[in-house]
C-alpha positions in Angstrom: 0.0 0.0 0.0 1.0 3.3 -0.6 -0.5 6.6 0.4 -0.3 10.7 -0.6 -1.5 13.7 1.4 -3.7 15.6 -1.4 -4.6 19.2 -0.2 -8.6 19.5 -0.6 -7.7 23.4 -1.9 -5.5 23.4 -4.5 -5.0 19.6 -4.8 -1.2 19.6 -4.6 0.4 16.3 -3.8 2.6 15.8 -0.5 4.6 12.5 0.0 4.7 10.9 3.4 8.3 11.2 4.4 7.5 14.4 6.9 4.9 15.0 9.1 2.7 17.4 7.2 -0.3 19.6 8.5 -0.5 22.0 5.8 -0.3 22.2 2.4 3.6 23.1 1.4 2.0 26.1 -1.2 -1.1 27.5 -0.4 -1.5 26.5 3.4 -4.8 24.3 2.8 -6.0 21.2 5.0 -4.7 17.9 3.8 -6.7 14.7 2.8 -4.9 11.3 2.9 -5.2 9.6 -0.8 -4.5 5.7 -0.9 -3.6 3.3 -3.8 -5.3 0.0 -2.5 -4.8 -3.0 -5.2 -6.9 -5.5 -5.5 -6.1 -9.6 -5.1 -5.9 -11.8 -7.9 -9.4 -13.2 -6.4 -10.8 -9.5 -6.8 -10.9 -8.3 -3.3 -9.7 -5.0 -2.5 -6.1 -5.6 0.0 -7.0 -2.9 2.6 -4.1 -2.5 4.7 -1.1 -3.5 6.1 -3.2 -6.6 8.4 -3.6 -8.2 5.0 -7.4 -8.5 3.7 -10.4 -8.6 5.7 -13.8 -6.9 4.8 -13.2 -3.8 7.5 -10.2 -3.4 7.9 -9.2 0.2 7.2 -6.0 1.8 5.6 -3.9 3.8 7.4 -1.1 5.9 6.9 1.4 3.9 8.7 4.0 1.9 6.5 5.0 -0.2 8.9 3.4 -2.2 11.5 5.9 -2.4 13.6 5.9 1.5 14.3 2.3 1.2 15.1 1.8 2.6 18.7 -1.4 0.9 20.9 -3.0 0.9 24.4 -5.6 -1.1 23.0 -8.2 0.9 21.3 -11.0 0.5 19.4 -13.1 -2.9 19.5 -15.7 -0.2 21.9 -18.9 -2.3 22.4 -22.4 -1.3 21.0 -25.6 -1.9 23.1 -28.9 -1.1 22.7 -31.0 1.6 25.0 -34.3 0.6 25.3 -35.7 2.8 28.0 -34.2 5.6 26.3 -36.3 4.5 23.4 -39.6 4.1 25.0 -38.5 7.4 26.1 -38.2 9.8 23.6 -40.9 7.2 21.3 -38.1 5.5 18.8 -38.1 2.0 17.7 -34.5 1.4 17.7 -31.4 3.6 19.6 -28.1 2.0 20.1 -25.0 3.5 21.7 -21.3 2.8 20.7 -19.4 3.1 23.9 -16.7 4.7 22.7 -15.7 6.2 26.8 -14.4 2.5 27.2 -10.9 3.4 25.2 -8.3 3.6 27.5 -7.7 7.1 28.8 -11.8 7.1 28.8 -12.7 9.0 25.3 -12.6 8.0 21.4 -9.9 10.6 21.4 -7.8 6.9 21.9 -8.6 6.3 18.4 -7.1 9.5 16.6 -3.8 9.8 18.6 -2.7 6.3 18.2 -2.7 6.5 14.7 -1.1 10.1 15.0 1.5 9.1 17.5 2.3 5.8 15.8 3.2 8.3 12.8 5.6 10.0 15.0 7.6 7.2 16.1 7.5 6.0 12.2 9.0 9.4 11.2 11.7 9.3 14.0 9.9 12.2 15.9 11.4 12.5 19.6 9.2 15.2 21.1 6.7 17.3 20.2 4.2 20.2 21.5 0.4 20.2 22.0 -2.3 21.9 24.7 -1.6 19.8 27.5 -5.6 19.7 29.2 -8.5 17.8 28.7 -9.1 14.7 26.8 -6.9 15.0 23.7 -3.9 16.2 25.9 -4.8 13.1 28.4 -4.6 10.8 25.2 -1.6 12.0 23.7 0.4 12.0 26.9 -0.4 8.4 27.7 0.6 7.6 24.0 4.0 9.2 24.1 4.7 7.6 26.8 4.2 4.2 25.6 5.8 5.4 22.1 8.8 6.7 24.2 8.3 10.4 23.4 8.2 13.5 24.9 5.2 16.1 24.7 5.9 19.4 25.4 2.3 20.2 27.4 1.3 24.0 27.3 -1.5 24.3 30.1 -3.6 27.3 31.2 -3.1 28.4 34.9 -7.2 28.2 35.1 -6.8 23.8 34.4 -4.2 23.4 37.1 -7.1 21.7 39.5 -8.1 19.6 36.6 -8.4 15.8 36.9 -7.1 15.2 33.0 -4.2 18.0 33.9 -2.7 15.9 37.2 -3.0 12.9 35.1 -1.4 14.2 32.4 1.9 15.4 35.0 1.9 11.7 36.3 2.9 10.4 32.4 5.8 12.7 32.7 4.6 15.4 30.3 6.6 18.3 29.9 4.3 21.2 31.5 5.1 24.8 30.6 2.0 26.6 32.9 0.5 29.8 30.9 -1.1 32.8 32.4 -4.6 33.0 30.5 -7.1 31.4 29.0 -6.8 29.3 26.1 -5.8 31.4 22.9 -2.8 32.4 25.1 -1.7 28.8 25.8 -2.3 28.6 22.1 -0.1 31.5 21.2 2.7 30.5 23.6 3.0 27.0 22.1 3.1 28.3 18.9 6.2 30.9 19.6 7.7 28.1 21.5 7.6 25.7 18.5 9.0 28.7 15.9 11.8 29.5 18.6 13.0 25.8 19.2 12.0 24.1 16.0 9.7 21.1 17.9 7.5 19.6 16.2 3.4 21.5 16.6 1.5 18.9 16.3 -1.5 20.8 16.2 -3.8 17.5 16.1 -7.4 19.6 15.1 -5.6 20.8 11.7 -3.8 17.3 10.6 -5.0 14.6 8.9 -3.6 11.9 10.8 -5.9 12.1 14.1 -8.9 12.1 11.3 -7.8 9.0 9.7 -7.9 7.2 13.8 -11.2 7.9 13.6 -12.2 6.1 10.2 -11.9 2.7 12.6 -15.6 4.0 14.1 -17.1 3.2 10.6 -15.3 0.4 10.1 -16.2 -0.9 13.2 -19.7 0.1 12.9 -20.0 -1.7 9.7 -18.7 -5.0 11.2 -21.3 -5.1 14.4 -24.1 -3.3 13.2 -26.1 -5.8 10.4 -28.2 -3.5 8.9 -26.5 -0.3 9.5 -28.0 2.6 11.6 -30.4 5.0 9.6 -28.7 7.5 11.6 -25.5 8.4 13.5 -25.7 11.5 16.0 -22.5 12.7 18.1 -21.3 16.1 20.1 -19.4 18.0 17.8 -16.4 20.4 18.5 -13.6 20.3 15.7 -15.7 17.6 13.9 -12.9 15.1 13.5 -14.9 12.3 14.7 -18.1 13.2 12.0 -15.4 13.7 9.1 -13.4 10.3 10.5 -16.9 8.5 10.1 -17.7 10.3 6.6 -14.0 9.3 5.6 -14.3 5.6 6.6 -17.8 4.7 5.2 -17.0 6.2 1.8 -13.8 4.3 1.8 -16.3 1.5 2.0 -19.0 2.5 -0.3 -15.8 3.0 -2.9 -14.9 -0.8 -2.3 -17.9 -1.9 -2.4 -17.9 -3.0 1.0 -21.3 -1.2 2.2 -23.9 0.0 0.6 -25.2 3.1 2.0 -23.9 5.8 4.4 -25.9 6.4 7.3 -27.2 10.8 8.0 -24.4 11.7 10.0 -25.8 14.0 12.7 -24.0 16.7 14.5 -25.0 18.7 17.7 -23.3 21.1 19.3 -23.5 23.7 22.8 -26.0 26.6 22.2 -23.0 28.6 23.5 -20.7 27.4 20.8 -22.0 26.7 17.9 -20.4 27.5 14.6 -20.7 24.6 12.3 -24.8 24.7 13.4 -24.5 28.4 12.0 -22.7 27.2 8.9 -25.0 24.1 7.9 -27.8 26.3 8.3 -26.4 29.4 6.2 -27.0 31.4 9.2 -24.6 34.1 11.3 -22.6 33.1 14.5 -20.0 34.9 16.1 -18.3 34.2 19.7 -18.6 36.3 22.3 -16.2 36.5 25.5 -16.9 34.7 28.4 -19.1 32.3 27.1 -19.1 29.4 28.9 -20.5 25.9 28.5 -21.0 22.7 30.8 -19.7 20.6 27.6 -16.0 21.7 28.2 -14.7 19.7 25.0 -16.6 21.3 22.6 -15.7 25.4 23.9 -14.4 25.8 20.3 -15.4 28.9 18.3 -13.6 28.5 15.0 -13.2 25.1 14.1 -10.9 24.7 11.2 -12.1 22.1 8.9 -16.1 23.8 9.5 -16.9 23.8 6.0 -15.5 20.3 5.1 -17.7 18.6 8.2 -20.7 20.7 7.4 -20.4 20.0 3.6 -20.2 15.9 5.1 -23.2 16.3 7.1 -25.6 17.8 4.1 -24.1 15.1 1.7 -24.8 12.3 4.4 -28.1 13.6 5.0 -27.9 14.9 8.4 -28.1 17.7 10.5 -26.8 20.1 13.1 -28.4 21.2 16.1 -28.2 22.9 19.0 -28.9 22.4 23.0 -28.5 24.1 26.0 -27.0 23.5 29.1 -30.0 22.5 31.0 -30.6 20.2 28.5 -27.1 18.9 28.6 -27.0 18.4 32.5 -30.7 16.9 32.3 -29.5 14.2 29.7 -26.5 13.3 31.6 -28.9 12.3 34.6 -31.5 10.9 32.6 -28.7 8.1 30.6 -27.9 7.6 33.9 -31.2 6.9 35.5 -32.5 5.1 32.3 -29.3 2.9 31.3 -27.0 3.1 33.8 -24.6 4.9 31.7 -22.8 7.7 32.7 -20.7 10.1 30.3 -19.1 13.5 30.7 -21.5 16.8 30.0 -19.4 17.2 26.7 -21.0 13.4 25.9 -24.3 14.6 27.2 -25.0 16.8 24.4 -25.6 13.8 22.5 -28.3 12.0 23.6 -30.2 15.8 24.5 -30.0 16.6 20.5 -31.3 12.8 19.7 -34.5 13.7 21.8 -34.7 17.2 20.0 -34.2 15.6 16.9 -36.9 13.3 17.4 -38.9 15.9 19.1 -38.7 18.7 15.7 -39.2 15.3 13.5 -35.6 15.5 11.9 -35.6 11.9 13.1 -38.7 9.7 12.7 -39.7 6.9 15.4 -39.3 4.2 12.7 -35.6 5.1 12.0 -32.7 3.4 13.8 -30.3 6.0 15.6 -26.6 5.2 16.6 -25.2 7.4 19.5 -21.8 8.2 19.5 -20.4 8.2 23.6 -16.6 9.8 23.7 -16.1 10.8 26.8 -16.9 9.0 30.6 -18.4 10.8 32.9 -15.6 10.5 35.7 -13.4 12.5 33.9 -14.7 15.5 35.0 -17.1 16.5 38.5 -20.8 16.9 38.1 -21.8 19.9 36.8 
């Protein structure tokens, strides 16, 4: 198998010998492009495990360099209280908070790490909080390299921060709030020359979470009518998109489920975008769904433009709604998630509520983060 980086601007190649985030001339988002040949016996050879119906490609030459804790392989169960509920006939849930730092972040940074090690990188810089900074700490550590964590002051009480110190994470501590963190990591990285990973830009943390649809596909017989999941950056609706066209080109699935994102009512940019409407951040907002505080996602008009050609839809809830559904999965499943996870299951029962979602449809719930990550809100 081989494999290019294509930028989805200007289309420019990129070979794989460097680890790429933008494109090399006009500064576009990259797209991995792979050449996947087919068996004498006319199946399609999908990766380097050899062939097997969902198995996805990767952009990892060697398997030796890939980098695991045991991801993926997240169980899917179905909720049927939730379902008598909200009135739906059929609503699942992939548990994707049983990873091993607790989110589907696992997925995206063990492909991205694996990479690393792969390309002989020995340390490298990222925001050193929540659940992506949790993830990618743990997964140095097992690759045997060092991140360079830039933290806010304000997350120095955080649960995901003090586990983050105990990998051994370089922590530089930053007066201010995020954007500061953000601008102090990136003068670091121009001053020293280490690696910026910058993991909601690349490609490679995208391509992690193609494994969601290929997983999907191989427990879920038919597939979901739809698939709804809290959306901040987007990577995990584009890592879906990805992976079941993949499939659709190989002929390994027929259809692609409407790909449904929701989102915070105080950050809510790509429901703006999908719905041709106007949205601008304002300071101090503030949100219960901590993951998802994001304002200008980068790749917004790629995962909107995914959503309308799935046949989904973005919406928004609130954070009553949010703290409500975290009780009420809870109460009626036993399942508990973190309020970032929570927006989930509120936009399902809006969904179903403003009939974007009919009761005779089957819906798939995405669940990335568990809920003893963070306290109750």
């Amino acid at each position: 198998m081989s494999f290019q980086f294509i930028c989805i601007s200007c289309g420019h190649n990129h070979d794989p010998s460097q680890y790429r985030t933008l494109c090399t001339l006009c500064q576009g988002l990259l797209k991995a492009s792979y050449s996947r040949p087919l068996t004498t016996d006319g199946q399609v050879r999908t990766g380097n495990q050899g062939i097997a119906k969902y198995i996805p490609t990767l952009p990892i030459e060697n398997p030796h360099n890939i980098v695991t804790l045991g991801e993926g392989n997240t169980p899917i169960i179905r909720l049927r209280s939730m379902e008598s509920k909200i009135g739906i006939n059929q609503i699942y849930a992939k548990l994707e908070y049983m990873n091993p730092t607790g989110s589907f972040k696992d997925r995206g940074n063990a492909v991205q790490i694996s990479v690393l090690k792969e390309l002989g990188v020995k340390t490298f810089a990222e925001i050193g909080a929540g659940n992506t900074g949790h993830s990618l700490a743990s997964y140095s550590v097992r690759a045997g390299i060092t991140m360079e964590g830039f933290t806010s002051d304000v997350d120095k009480d955080s649960t995901k921060v003090k586990v983050i110190q105990q990998t051994g994470a370089r922590l530089h501590w930053i007066h201010g709030d995020r954007a500061a963190t953000v601008q102090a990591k990136n003068l670091y990285c121009e001053e020293t020359k280490t690696l910026n990973l910058t993991y909601h830009l690349n490609p490679y943390f995208i391509e992690g979470n193609k494994t969601i649809a290929y997983e999907i596909a191989e427990q879920m017989h038919p597939l979901p009518d739809n698939i709804v999941m809290t959306v901040g950056n987007g990577s995990q609706l584009l890592g879906l998109w990805w992976g079941f066209n993949e499939m659709i080109e190989d002929r390994r699935v027929t259809k692609i489920p409407k790909l449904h994102g929701i989102q915070s009512t105080a950050f809510q940019p790509m429901v703006a975008a999908f719905h041709n409407q106007t949205w601008l951040p304002r300071s101090k907002k503030y949100t219960v769904a901590v993951g998802i505080r994001i304002p200008s996602p980068p790749r917004l008009q790629e995962v909107t433009e995914a959503c309308k050609q799935s046949g989904g839809n973005f919406l928004a809830v609130p954070d009553s709604e949010i703290i409500k559904w975290q009780q009420q999965l809870n109460n009626l499943e036993g399942i508990f998630v973190e309020p970032t996870t929570s927006v989930t299951p509120a936009g399902v029962a809006q969904m179903v509520q403003k009939e974007i979602i009919h009761p005779e449809e089957s819906i798939l719930l995405i669940l990335g983060g568990f809920g003893f990550k963070e306290p109750l809100p």
